[in-house]
LOZA-713864 format. One record per atom (N, C-alpha, C, O, CB): y, z, x negated; residue in three letters. Coordinates in steps of 0.05 Angstrom, whole numbers, padded with zeros to 5 digits, always signed. Atoms other than C-alpha are relative to their C-alpha. Glycine has a CB too. Layout:
YZXALA ...
END
This chain:
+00014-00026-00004UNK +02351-01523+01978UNK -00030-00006+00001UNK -00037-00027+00012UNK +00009+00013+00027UNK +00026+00011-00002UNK +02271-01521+01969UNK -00006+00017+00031UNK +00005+00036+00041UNK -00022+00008-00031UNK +00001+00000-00021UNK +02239-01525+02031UNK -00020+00029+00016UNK -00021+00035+00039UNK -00009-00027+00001UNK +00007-00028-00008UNK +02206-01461+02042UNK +00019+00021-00035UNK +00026+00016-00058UNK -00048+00002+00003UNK +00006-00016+00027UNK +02220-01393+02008UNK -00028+00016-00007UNK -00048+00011+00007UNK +00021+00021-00002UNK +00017-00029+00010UNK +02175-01336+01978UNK +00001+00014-00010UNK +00021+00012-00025UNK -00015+00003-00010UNK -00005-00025+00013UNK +02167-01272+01953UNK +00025+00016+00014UNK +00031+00014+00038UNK +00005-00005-00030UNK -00032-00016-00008UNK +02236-01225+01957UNK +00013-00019+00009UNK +00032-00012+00023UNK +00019+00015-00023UNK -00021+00002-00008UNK +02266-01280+01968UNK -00002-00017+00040UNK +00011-00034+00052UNK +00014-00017-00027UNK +00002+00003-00032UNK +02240-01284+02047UNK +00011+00032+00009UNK +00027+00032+00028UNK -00038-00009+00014UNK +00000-00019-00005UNK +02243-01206+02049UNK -00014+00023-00023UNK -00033+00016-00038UNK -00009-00003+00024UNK +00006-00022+00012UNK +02231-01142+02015UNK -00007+00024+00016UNK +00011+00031+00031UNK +00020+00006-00016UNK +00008-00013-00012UNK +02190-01090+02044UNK +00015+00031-00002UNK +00018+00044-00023UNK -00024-00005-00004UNK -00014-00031-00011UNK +02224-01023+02074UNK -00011+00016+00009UNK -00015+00011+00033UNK +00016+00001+00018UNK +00021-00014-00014UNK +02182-00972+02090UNK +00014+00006+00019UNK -00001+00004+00038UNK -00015+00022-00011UNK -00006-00009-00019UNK +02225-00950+02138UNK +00016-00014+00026UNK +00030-00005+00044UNK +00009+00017-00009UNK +00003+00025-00026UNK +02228-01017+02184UNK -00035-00007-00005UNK -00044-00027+00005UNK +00026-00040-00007UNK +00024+00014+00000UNK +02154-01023+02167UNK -00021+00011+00018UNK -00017+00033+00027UNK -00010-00003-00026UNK +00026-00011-00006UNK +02083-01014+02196UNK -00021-00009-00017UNK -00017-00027-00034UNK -00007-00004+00026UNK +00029+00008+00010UNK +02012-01021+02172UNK -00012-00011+00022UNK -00009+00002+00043UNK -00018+00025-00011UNK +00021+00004-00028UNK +01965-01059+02224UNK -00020-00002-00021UNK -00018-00014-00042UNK +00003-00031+00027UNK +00026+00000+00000UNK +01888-01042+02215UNK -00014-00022+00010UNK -00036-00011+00009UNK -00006+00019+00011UNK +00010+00028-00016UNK +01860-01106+02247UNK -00035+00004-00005UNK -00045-00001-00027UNK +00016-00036-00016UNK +00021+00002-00016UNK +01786-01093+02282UNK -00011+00010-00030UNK -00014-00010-00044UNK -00010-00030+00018UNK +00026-00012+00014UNK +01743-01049+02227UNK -00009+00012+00004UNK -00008+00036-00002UNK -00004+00007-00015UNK +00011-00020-00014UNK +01693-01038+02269UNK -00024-00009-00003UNK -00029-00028-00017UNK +00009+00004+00026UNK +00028+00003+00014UNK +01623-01036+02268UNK -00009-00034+00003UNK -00024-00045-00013UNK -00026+00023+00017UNK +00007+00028-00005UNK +01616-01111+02296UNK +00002-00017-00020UNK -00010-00038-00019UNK +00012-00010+00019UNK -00005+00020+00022UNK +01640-01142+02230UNK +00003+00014-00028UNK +00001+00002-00049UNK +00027-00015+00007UNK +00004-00019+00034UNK +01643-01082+02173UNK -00036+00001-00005UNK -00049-00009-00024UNK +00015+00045+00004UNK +00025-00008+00012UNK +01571-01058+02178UNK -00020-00018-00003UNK -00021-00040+00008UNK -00011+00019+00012UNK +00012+00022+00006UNK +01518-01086+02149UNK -00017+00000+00021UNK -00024+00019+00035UNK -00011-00003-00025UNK +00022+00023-00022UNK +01470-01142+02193UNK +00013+00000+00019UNK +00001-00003+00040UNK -00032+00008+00011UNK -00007+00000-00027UNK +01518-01140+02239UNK -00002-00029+00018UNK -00018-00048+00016UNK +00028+00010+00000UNK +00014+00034-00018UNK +01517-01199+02288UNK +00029-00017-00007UNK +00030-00040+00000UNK -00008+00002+00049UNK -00022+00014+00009UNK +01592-01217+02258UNK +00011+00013-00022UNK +00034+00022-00022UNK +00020-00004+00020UNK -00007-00009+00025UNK +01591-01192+02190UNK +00014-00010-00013UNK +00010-00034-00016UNK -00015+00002-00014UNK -00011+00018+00018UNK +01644-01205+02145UNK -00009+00022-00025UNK -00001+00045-00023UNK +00037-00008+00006UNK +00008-00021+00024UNK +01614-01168+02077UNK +00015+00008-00014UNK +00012+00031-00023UNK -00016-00007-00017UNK -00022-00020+00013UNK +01678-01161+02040UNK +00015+00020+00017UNK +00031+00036+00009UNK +00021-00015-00012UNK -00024-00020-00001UNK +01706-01126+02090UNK -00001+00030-00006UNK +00017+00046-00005UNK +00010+00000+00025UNK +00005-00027+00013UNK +01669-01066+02063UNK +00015+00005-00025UNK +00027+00026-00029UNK -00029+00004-00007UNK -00017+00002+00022UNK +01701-01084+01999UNK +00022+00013-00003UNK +00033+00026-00022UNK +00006-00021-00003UNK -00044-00007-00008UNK +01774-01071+02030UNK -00008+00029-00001UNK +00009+00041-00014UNK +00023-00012+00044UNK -00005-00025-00011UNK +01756-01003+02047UNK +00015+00015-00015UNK +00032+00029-00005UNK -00021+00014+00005UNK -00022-00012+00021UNK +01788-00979+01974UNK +00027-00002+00000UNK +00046+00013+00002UNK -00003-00008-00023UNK -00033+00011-00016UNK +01846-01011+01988UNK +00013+00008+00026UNK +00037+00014+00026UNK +00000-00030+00008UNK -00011-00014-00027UNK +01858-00989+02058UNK +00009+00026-00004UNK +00030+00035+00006UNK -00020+00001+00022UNK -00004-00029-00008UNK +01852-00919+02043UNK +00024+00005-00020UNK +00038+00024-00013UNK -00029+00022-00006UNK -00024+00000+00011UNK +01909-00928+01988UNK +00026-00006+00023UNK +00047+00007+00023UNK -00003-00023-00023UNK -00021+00015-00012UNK +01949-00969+02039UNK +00004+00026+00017UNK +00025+00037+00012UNK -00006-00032+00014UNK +00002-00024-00023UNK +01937-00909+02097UNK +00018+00014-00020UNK +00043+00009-00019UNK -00036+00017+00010UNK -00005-00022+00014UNK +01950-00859+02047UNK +00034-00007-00005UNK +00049+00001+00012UNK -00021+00004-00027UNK -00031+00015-00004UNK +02024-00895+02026UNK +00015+00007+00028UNK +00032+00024+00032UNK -00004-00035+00000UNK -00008-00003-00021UNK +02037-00905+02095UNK +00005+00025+00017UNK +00021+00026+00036UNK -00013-00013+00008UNK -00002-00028-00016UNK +02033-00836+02121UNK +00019+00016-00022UNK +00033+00036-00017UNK -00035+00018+00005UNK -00014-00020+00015UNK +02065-00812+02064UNK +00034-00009-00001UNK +00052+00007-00005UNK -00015+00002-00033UNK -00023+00006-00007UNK +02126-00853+02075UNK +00010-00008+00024UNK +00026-00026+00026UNK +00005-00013-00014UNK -00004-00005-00014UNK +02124-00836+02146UNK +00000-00028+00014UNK +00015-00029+00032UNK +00015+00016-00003UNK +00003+00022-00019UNK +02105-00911+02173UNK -00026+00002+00021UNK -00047+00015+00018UNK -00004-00026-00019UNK +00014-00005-00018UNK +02073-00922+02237UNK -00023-00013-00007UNK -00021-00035-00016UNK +00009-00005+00023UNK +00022+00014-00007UNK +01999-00938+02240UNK -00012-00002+00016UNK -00020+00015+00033UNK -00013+00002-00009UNK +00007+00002-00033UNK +01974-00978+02286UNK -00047-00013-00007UNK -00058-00021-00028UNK +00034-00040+00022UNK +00028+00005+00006UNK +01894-00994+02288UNK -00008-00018+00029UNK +00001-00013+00051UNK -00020+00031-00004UNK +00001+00011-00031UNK +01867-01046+02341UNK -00036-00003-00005UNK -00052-00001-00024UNK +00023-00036+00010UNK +00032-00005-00004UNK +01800-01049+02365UNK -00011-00034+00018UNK -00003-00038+00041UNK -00005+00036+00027UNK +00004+00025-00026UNK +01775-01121+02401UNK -00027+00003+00025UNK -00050+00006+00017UNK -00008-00034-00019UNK +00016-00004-00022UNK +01736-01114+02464UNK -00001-00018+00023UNK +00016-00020+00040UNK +00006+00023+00009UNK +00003+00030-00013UNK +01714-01175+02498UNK -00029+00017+00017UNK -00052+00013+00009UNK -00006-00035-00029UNK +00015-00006-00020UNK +01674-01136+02553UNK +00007-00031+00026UNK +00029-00043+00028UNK +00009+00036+00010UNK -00001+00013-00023UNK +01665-01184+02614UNK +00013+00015+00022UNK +00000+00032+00034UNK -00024-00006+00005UNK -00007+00036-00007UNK +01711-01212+02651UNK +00020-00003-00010UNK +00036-00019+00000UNK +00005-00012+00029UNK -00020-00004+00007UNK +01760-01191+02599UNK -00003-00028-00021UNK +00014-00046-00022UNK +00004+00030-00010UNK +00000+00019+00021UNK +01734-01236+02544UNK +00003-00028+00013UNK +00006-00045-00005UNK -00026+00002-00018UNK +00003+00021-00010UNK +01733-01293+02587UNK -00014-00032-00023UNK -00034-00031-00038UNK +00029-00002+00013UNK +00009+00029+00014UNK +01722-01369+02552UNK -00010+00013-00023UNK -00024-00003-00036UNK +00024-00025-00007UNK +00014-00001+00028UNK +01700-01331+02488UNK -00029+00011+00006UNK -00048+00013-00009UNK +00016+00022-00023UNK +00026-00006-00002UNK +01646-01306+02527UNK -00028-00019-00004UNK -00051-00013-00008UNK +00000+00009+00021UNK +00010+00029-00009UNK +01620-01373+02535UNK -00012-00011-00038UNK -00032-00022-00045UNK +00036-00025+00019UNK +00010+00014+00022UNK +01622-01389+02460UNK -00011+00025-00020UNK -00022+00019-00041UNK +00026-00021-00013UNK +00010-00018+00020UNK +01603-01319+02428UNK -00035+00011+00023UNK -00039+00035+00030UNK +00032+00032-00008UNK +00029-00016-00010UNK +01525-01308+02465UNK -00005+00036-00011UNK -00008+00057+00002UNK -00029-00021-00016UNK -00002-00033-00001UNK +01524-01243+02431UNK +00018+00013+00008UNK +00009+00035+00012UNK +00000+00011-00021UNK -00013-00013-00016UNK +01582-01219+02462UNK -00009-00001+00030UNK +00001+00018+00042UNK +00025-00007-00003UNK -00001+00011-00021UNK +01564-01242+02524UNK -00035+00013+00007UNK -00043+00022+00028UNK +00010-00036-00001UNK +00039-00009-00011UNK +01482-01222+02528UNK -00002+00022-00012UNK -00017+00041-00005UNK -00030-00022-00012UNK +00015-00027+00011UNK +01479-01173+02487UNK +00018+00033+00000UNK +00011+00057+00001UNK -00007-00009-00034UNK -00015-00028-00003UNK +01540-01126+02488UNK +00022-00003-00031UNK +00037+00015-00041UNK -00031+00034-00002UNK -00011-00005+00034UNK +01572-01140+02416UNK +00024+00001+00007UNK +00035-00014+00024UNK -00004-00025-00026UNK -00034+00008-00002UNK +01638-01129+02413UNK +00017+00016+00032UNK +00040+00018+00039UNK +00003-00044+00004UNK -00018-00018-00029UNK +01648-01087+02485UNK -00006+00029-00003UNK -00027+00041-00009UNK -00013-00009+00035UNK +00005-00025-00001UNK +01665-01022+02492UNK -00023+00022+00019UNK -00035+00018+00040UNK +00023+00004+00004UNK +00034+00002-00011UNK +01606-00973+02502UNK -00010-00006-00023UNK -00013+00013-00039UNK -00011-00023+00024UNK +00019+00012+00021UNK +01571-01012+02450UNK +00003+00010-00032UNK +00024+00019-00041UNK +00006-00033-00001UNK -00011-00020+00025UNK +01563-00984+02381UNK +00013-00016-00023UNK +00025-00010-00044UNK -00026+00018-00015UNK -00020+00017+00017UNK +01591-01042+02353UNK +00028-00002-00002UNK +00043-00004-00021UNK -00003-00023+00004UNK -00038-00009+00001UNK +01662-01032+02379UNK +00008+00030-00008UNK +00029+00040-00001UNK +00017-00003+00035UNK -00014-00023+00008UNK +01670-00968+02352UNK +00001+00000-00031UNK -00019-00012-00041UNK -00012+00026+00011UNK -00010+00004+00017UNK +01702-00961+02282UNK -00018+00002-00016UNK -00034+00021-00014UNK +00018+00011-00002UNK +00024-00030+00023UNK +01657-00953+02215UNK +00004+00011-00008UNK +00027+00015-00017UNK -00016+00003-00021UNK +00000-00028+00007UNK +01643-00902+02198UNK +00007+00001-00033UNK +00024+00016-00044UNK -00031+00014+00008UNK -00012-00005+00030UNK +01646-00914+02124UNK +00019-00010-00014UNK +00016-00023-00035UNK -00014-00002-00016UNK -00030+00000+00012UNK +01721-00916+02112UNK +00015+00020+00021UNK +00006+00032+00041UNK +00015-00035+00000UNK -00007-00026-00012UNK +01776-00870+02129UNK +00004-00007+00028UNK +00002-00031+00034UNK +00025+00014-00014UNK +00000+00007-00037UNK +01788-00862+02217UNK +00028+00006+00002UNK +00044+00009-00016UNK -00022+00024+00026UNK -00034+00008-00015UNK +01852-00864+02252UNK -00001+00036+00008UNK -00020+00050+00015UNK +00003-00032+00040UNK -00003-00021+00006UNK +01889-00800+02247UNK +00013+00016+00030UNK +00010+00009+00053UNK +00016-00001-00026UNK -00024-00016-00029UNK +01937-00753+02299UNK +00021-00011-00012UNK +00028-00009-00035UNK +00005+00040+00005UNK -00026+00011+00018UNK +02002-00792+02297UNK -00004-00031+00006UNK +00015-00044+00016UNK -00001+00007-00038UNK +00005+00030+00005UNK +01966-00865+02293UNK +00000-00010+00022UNK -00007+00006+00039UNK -00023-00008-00014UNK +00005+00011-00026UNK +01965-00910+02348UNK -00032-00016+00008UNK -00055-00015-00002UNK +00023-00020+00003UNK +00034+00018-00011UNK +01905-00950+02377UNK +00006-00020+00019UNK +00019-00011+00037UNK -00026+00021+00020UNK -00006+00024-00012UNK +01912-01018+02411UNK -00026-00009-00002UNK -00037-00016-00023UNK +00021-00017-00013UNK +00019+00013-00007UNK +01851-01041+02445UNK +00009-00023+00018UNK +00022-00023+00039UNK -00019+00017+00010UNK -00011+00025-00007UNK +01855-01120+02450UNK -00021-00014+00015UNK -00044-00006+00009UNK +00009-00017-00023UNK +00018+00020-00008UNK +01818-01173+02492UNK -00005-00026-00008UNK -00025-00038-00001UNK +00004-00002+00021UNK -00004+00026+00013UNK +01840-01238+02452UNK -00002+00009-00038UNK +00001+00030-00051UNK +00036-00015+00012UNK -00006-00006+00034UNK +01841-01244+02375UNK +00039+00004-00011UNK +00048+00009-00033UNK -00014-00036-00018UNK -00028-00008-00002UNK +01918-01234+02385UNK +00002+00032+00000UNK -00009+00046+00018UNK +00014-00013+00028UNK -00005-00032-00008UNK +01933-01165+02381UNK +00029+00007+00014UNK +00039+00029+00018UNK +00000+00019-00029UNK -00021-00010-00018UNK +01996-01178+02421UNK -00003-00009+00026UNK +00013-00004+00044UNK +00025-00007-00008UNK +00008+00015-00030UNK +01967-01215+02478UNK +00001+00023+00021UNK -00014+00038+00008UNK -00032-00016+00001UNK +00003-00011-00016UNK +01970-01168+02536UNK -00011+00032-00012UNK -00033+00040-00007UNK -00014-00018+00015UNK -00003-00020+00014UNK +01981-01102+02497UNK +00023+00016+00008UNK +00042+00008+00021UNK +00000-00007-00025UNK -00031-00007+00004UNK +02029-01050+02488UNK +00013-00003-00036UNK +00033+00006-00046UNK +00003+00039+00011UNK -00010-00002+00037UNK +02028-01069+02402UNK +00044-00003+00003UNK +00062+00010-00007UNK -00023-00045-00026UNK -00024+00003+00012UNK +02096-01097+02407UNK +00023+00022+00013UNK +00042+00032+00002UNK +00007-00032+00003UNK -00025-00028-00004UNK +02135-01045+02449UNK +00001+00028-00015UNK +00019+00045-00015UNK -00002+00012+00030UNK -00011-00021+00015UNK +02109-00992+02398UNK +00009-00011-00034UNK +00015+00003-00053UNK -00024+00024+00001UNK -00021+00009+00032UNK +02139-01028+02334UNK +00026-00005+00019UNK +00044+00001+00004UNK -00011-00038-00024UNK -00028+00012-00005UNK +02200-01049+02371UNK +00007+00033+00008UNK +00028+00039-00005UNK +00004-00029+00028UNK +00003-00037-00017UNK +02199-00968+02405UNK +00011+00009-00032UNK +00033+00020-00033UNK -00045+00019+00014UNK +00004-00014+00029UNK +02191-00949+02320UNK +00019-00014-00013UNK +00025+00002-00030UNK -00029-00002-00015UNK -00021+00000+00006UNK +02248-00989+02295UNK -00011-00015-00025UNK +00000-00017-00047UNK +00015+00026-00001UNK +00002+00016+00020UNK +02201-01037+02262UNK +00009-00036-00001UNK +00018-00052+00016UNK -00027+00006-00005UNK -00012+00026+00005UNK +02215-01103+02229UNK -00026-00024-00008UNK -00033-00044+00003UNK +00024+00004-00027UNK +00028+00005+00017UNK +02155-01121+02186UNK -00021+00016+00002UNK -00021+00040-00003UNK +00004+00001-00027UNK +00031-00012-00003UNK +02081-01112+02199UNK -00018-00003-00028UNK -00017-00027-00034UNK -00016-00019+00025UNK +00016+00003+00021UNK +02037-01111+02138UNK -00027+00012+00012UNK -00037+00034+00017UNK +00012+00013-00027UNK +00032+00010-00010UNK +01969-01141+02160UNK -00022+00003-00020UNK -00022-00007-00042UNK -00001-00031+00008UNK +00030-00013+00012UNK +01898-01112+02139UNK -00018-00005+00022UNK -00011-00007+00046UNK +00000+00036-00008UNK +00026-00008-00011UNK +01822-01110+02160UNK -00011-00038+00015UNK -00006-00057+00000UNK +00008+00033+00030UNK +00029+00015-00003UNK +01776-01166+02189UNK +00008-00014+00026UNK +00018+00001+00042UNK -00031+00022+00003UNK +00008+00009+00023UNK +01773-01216+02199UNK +00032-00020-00012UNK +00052-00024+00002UNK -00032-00017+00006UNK -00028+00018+00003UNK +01830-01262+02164UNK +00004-00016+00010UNK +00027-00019+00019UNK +00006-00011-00018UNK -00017+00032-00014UNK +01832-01327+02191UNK -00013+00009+00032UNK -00012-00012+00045UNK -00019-00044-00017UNK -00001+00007-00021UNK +01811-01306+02260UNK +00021+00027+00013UNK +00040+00021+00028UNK -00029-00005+00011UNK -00019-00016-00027UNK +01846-01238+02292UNK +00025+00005-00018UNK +00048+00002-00010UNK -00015+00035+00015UNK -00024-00003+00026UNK +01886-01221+02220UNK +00019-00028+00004UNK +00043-00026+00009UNK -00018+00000-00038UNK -00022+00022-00005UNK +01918-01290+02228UNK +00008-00001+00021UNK +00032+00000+00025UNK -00004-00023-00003UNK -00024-00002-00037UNK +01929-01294+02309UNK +00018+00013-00002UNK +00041+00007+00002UNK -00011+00016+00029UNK -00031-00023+00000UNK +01965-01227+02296UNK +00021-00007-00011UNK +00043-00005-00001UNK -00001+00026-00015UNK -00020+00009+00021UNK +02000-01254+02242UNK +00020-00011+00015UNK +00042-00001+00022UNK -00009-00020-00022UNK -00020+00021-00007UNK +02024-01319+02268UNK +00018+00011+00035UNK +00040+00003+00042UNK -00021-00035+00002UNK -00015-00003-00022UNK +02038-01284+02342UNK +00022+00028-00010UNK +00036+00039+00006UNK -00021+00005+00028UNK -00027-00029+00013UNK +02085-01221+02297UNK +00020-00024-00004UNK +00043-00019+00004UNK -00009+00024-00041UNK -00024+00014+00014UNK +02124-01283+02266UNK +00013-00022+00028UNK +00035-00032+00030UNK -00014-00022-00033UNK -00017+00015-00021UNK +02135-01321+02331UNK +00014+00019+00020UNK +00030+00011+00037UNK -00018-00020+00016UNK -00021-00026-00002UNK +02162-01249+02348UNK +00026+00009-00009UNK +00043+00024+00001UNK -00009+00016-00008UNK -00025-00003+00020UNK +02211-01250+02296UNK -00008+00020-00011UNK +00011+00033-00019UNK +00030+00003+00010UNK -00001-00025+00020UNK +02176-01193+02260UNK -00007-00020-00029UNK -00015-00043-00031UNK -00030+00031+00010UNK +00011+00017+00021UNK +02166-01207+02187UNK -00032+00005-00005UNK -00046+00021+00007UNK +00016+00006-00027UNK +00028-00002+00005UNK +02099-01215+02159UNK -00016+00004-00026UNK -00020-00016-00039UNK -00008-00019+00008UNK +00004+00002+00032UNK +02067-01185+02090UNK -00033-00008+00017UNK -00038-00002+00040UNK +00008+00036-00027UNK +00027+00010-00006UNK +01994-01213+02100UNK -00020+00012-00033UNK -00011+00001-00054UNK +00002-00040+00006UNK +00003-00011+00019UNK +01951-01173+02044UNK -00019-00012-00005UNK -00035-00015+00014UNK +00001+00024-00001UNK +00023+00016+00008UNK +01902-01217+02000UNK -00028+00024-00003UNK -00052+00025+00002UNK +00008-00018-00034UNK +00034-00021+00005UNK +01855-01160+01986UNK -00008+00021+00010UNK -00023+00039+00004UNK -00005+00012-00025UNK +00008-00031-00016UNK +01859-01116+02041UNK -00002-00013+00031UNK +00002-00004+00053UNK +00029+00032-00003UNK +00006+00005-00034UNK +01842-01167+02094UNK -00032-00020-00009UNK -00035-00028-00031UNK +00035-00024+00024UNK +00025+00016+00009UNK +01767-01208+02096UNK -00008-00017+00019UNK +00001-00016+00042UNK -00023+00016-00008UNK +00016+00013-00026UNK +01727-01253+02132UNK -00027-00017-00009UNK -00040-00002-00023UNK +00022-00022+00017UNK +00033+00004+00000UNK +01657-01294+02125UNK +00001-00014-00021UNK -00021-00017-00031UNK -00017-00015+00026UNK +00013+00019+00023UNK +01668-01339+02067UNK +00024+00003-00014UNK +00041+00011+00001UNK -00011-00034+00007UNK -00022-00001+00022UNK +01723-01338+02004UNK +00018-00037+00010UNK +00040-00045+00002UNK -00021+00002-00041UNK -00018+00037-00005UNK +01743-01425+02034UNK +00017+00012+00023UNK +00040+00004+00027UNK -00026-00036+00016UNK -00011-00006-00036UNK +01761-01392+02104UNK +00025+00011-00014UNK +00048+00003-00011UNK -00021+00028+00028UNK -00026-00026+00012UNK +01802-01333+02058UNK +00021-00017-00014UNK +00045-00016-00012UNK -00014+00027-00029UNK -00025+00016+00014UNK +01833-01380+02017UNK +00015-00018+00016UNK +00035-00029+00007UNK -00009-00016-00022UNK -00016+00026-00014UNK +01857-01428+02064UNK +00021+00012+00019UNK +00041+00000+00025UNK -00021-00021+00017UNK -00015-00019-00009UNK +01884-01369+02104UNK +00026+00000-00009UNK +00046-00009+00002UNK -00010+00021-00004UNK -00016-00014+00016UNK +01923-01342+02053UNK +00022-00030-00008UNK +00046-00027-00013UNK -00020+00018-00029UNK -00026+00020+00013UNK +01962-01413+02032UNK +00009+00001+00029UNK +00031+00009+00036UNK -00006-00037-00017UNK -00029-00003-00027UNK +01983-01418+02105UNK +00010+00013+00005UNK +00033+00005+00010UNK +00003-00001+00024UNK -00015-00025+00008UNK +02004-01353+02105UNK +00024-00007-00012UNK +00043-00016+00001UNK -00016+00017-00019UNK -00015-00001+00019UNK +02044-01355+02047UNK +00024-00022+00001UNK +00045-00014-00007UNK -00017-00002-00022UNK -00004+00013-00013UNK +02070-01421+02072UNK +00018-00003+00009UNK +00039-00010-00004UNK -00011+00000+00009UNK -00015+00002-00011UNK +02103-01420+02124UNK +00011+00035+00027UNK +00027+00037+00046UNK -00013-00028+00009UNK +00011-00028-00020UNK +02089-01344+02160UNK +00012+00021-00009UNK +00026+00036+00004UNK -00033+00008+00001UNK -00009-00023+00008UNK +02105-01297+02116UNK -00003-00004-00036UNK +00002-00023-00052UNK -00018+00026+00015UNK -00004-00003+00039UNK +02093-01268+02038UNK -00032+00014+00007UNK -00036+00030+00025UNK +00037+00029-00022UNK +00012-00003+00002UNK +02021-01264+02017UNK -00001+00027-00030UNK +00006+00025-00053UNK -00007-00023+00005UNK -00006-00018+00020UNK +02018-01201+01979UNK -00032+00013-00009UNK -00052+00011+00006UNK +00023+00022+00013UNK +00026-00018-00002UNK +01958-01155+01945UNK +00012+00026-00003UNK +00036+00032-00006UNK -00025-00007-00023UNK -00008-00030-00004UNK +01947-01076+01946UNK +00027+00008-00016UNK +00044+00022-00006UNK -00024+00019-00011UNK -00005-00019+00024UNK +01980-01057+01885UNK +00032-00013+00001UNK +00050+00000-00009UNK -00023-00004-00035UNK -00025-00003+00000UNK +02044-01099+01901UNK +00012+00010+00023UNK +00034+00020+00021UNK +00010-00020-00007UNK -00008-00019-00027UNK +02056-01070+01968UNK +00004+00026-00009UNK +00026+00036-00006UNK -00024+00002+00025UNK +00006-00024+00003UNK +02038-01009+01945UNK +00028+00007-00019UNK +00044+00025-00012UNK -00031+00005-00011UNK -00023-00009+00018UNK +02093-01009+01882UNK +00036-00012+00017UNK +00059-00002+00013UNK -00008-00019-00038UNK -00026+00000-00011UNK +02147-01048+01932UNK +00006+00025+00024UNK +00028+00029+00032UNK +00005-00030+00011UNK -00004-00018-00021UNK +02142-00996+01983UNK +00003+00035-00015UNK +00008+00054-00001UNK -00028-00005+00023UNK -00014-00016+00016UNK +02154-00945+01927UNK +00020+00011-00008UNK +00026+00034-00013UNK -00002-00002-00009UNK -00035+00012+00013UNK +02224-00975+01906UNK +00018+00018+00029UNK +00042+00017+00032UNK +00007-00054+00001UNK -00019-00008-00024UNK +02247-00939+01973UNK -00004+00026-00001UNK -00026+00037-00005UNK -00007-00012+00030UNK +00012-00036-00002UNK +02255-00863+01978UNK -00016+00005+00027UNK -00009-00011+00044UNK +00029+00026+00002UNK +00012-00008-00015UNK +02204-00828+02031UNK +00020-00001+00022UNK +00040+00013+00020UNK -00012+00022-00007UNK -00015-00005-00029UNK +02236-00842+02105UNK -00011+00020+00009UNK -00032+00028-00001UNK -00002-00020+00023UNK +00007-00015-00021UNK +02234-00790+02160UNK -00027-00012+00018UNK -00029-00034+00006UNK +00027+00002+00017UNK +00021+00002-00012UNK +02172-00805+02203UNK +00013-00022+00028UNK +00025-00011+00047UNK -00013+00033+00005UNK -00007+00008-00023UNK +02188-00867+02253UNK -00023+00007+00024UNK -00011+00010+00046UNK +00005-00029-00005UNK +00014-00005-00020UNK +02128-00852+02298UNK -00001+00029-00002UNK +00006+00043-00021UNK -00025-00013+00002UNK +00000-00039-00007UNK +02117-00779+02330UNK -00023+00011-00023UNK -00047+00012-00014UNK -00015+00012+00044UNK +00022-00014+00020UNK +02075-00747+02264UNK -00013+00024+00013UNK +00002+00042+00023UNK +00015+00011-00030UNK +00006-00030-00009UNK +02030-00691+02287UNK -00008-00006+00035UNK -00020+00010+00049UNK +00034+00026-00005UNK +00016-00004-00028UNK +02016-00720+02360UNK -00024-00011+00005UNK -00037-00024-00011UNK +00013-00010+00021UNK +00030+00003-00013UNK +01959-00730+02393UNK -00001-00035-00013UNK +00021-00043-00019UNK -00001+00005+00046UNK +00001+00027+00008UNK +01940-00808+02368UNK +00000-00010+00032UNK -00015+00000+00048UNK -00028-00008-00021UNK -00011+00022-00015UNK +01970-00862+02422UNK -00022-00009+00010UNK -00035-00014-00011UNK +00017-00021-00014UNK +00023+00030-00001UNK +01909-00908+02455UNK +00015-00016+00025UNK +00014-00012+00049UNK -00042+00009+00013UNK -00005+00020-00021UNK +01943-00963+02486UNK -00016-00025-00005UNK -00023-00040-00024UNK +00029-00006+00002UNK +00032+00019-00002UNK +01895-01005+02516UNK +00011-00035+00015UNK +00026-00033+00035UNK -00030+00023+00032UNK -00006+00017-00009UNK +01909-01072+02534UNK +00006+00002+00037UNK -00005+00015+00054UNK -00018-00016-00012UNK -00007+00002-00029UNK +01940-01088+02601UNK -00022-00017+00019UNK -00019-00041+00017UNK +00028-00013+00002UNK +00013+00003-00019UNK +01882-01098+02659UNK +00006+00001+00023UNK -00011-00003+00040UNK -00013+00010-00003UNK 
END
């Protein structure tokens, strides 16, 4: 047997065991000069709004997380990020943790998961609302890749969720970081996929019923304090 698989033959995406995660596009790393710019992730924004758009239309939950390393939440990263830590970057309040503005915003229906680690399951409610929604597979987006896009990743797969990891709808500070991502990814984690095949395998399925409540108020679960 070869020693990993890939593609379909780890999994085939279901829209209706799936979600979308948004991962941190927020002003601290989309806009420009920021103090943790990743520049493509403006790039993604075309791509996202396809992926959103999909996703709502075949009734998958979206979840959006926000990172907020306010003091004494961020702890040891305070120590190694000075701009979080002196200046405010990255805590809520600050105009850096709030989403940019130029791509589409989190809807009625969507959830919100504000994190304190680059994990988005560390001390959250993320995984009781996919497990609540009847999901299986997360398909990972937004900023940056190898640091919160991968924590999430690798802590969904030591979850037992599966993992689509999207080459062109996630970014981070340099194309060596992205690429080196994406082979571990692909690897041993999950199936490295881009827009347009997500987009045509999550097609192959007729429109599910709506696993999250469509039409309510949007969810903010905030990390556990």
């Amino acid at each position: 047997a070869p020693p990993v698989a890939r593609g379909r033959d780890v999994f085939t995406l279901d829209p209706a065991r799936s979600a979308l995660l948004v991962i941190d596009m927020q002003n601290a790393f989309v806009a420009p000069g920021a103090a943790y710019e990743t520049p493509k992730a403006r790039d993604i924004v075309a791509n996202l709004e396809r992926l959103l758009e999909s996703a709502r239309a075949h009734g998958m939950p979206v979840v959006w997380t926000r990172s907020d390393h306010s003091p004494p939440y961020g702890g040891v990263l305070l120590k190694k990020c000075p701009a979080v830590a002196i200046d405010g970057v990255c805590c809520a309040g600050h105009e850096s943790f709030e989403f940019y503005a130029g791509m589409p915003q989190p809807q009625p229906g969507d959830h919100q998961v504000v994190k304190h680690k680059y994990d988005a399951f560390f001390e959250t409610d993320l995984d009781a609302i996919l497990r609540n929604s009847g999901v299986e597979t997360v398909i990972i987006t937004g900023t940056a890749t190898n640091i919160c896009c991968d924590t999430t990743a690798r802590s969904a797969f030591c979850r037992d969720y599966q993992v689509a990891f999207l080459s062109d709808a996630t970014a981070t500070f340099d194309d060596e970081m992205h690429e080196a991502t994406l082979k571990t990814m692909d690897l041993l984690f999950g199936r490295v996929m881009t827009t347009d095949e997500t987009l045509s395998e999550l097609d192959e399925a007729p429109p599910a019923a709506p696993l999250a409540s469509g039409g309510a108020p949007a969810a903010v679960a905030a990390g556990v304090r």
